[in-house]
C-alpha positions in Angstrom: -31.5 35.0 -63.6 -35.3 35.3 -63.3 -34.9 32.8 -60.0 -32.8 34.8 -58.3 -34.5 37.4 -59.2 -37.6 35.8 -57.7 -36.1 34.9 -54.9 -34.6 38.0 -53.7 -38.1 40.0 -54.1 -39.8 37.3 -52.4 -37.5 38.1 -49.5 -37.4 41.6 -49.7 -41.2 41.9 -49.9 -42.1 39.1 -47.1 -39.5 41.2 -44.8 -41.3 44.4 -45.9 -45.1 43.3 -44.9 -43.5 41.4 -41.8 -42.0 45.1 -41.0 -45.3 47.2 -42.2 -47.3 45.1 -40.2 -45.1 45.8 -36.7 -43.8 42.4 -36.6 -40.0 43.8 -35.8 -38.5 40.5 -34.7 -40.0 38.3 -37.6 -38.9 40.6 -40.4 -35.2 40.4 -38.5 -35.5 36.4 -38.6 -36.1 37.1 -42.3 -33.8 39.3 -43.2 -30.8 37.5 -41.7 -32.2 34.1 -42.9 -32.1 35.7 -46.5 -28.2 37.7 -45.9 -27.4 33.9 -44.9 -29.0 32.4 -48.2 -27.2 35.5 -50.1 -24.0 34.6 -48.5 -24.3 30.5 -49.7 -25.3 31.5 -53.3 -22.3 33.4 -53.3 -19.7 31.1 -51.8 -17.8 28.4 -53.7 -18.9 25.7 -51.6 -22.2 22.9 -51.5 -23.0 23.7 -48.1 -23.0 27.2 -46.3 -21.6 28.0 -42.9 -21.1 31.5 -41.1 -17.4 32.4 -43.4 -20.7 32.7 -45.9 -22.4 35.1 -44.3 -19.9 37.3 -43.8 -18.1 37.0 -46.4 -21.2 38.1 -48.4 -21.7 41.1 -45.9 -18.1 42.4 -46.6 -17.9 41.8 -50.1 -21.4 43.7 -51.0 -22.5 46.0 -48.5 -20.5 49.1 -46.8 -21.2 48.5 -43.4 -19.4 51.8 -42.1 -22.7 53.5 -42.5 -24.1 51.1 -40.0 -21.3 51.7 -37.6 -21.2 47.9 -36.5 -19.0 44.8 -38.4 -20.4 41.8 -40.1 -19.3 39.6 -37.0 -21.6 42.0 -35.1 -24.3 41.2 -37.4 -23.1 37.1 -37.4 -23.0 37.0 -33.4 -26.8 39.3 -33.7 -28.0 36.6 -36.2 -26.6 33.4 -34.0 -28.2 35.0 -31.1 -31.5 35.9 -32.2 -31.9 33.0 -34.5 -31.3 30.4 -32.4 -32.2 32.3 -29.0 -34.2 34.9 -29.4 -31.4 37.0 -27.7 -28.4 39.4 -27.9 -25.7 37.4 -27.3 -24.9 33.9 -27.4 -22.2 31.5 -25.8 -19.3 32.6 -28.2 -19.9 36.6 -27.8 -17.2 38.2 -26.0 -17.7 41.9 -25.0 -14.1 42.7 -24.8 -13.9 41.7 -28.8 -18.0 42.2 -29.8 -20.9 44.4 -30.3 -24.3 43.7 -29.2 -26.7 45.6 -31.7 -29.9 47.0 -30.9 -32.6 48.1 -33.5 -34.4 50.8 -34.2 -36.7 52.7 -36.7 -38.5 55.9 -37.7 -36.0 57.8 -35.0 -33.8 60.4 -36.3 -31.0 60.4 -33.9 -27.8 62.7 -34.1 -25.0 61.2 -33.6 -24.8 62.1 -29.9 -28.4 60.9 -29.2 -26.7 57.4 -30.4 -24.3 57.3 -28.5 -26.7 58.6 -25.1 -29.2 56.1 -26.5 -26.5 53.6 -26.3 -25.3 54.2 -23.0 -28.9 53.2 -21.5 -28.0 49.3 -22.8 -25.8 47.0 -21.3 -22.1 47.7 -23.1 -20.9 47.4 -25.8 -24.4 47.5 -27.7 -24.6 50.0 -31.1 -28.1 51.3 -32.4 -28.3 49.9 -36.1 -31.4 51.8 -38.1 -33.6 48.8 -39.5 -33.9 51.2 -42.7 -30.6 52.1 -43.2 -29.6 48.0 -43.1 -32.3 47.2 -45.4 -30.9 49.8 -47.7 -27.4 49.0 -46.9 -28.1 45.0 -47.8 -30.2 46.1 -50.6 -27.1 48.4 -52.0 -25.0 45.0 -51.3 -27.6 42.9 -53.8 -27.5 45.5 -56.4 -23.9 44.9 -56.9 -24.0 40.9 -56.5 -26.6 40.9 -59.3 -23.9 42.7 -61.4 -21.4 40.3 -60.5 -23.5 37.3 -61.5 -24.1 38.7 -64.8 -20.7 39.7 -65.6 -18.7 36.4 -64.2 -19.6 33.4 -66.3 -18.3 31.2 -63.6 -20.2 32.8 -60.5 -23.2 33.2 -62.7 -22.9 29.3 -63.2 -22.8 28.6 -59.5 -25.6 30.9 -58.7 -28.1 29.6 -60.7 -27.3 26.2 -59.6 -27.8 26.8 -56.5 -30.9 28.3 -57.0 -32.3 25.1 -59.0 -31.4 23.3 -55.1 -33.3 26.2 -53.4 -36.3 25.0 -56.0 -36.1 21.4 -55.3 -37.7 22.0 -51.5 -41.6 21.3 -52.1 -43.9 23.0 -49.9 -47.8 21.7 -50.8 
């Protein structure tokens, strides 16, 4: 458990400096890279694809307080990960949201919506604090989950001996 351990507060404090230090788009790059590592230890499989991810998201974390979907935060993570963007060739604005961050802004919930009228549509305002919390809500209860199911437990850890096999010098 200690290596998971490890490896989550590696995360969460690498995302926090990125974030402290005004680097807004590199602690995003982290954090989804890490809800994608979160959704592989979880899943039953070797290899991790974006059911992972998801899955993880919906399992964990009560996204209602973030008003957007974990395929919001999928097509986000496909699009900035790979683009640097909002969207990507599978995002369809009848079906999808675009999400837009912010911090340290206490909107009503009518300045969100005004605020979100001034983007192309759909787009929904996520707080960056209120996801970090929201995600690290979600890890609270995973970490009970591996200590109570043998089986999942057994899985985890594995998987975390594979994340320990990649040698950086």
């Amino acid at each position: 458990m200690d290596k998971l351990r490890d490896t989550i507060n590696a995360f969460n404090n690498s995302i926090t400096i990125l974030n402290k230090a005004c680097y807004d788009k590199q602690s995003l790059f982290l954090f989804f890279t890490f809800i994608d590592q979160l959704g592989w230890l979880s899943s039953s499989t070797e290899f991790s694809d974006g059911s992972d991810f998801r899955s993880w998201l919906e399992t964990y974390c009560d996204l209602t307080k973030l008003r957007c979907t974990s395929v919001d935060l999928w097509n986000t993570r496909c699009s900035f990960l790979h683009m640097g963007t909002a969207e990507h060739k599978h995002f369809n604005s009848k079906k999808h949201f675009r999400l837009a961050f912010y911090q340290n802004i206490d909107f009503s919930d009518q300045e969100l919506v005004i605020e979100e009228r001034k983007y192309q549509n759909p787009t929904k305002l996520v707080d960056v604090f209120d996801l970090y919390n929201c995600i690290n809500d979600g890890i609270k209860e995973f970490i009970q989950n591996v200590e109570s199911d043998p089986y999942l437990k057994s899985s985890v850890l594995g998987k975390c001996e594979k994340m320990n096999n990649l040698y950086i010098l």
